[in-house]
N, C-alpha and C positions, 0 to 999 in steps of 0.2 A: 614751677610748672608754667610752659608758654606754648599758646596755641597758635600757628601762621594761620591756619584758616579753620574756619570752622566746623569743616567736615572732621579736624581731626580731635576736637572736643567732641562730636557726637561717637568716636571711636572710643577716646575715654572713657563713656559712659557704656558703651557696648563691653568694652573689657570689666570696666567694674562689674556689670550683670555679670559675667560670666567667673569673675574671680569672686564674687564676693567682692565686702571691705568693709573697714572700722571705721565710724562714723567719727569727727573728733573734731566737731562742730554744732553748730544746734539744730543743722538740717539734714536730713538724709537725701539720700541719690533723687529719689522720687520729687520730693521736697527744692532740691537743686536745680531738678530738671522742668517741672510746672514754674518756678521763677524766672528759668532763664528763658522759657517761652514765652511768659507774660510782660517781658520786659522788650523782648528783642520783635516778637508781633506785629506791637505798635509802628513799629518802621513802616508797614506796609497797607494795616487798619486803621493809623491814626492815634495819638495819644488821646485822653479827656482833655476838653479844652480848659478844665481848671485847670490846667499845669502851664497853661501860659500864664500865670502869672509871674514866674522865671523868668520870661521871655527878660526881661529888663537886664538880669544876668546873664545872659546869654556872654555875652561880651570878655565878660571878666572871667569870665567859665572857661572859655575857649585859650584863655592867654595861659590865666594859674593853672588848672585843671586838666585839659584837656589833654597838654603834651604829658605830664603824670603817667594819666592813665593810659595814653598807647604806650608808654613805657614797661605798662606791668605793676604801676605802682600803684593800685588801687588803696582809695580811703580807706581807713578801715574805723570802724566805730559809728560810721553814721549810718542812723536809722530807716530802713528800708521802710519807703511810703505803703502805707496799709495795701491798697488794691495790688499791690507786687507779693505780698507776701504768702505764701504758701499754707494750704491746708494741712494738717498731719497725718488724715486719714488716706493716703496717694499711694497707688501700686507701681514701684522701684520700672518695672517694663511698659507699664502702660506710660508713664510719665518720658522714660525714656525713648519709645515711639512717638510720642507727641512731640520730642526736642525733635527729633530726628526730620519728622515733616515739618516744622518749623524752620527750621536749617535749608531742608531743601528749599521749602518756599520761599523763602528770601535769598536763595541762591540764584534761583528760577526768575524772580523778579527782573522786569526791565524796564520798569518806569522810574519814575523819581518817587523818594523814599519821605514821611513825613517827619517834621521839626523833632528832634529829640526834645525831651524837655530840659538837658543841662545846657546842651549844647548848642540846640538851634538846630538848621540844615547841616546835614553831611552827605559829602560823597559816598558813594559805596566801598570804596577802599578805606575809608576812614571809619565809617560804620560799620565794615564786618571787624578791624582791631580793636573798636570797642568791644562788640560782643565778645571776640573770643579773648580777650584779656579778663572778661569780665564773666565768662564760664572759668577761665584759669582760676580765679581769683577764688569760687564759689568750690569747686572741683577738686583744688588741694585739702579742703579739710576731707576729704577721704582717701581712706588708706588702702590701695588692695590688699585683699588678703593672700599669703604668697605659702601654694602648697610646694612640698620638699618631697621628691621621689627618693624613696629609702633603697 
């Protein structure tokens, strides 16, 4: 799964409400979409400044890492830092309206966007590949579910 922009991860997730789909991961839609808001926000509100304590990696982040990840190859196995992670109790359309105005509002945005904390500063072209590589990433472990006209 790869998304050019990020309007078309918020489509994914409009299809999934509307097809259904088989979770086959440890998060559901709702779940998926409260994280990739909470992640992708901070571009525009600011991360916690306890996460500059990366800042140091910044560096070696951007050389090993970073091409990776606009690649699509996203880490896998490393543990999502607590304040990122999702509630279980989240309704699948409320959460998915919430990605939705998140999406826009950083689409809408025209100022400068703040430090990530793997990366440091990104451009805007750079920081919308991460996120939607990083909705790809979150977004394949669900399945639609696919009805068959008899």
């Amino acid at each position: 799964m790869k998304f050019e922009r990020l309007e078309d991860a918020v489509a994914e997730v409009e299809s999934l409400l509307r097809t259904g789909y088989t979770q086959r991961g440890k998060w559901n839609l709702a779940q998926i979409c409260r994280h990739l808001s909470l992640v992708q926000d901070p571009a525009l509100d600011g991360y916690p400044k306890w996460m500059l304590i990366y800042a140091p990696l910044w560096p070696v982040m951007r050389r090993l890492f970073l091409p990776r990840l606009l690649k699509g190859d996203s880490p896998q196995g490393i543990p999502t830092t607590p304040i990122f992670v999702p509630a279980a109790d989240l309704a699948d359309a409320a959460e998915a309206e919430h990605f939705a105005q998140s999406v826009t509002r950083f689409k809408a945005h025209e100022g400068p966007y703040h430090w990530h904390p793997g990366f440091g500063r990104l451009d805007r072209e750079t920081l919308e590949t991460v996120y939607t590589t990083h909705a790809a990433h979150h977004l394949r472990f669900l399945e639609p579910c696919v009805t068959q006209n008899s």
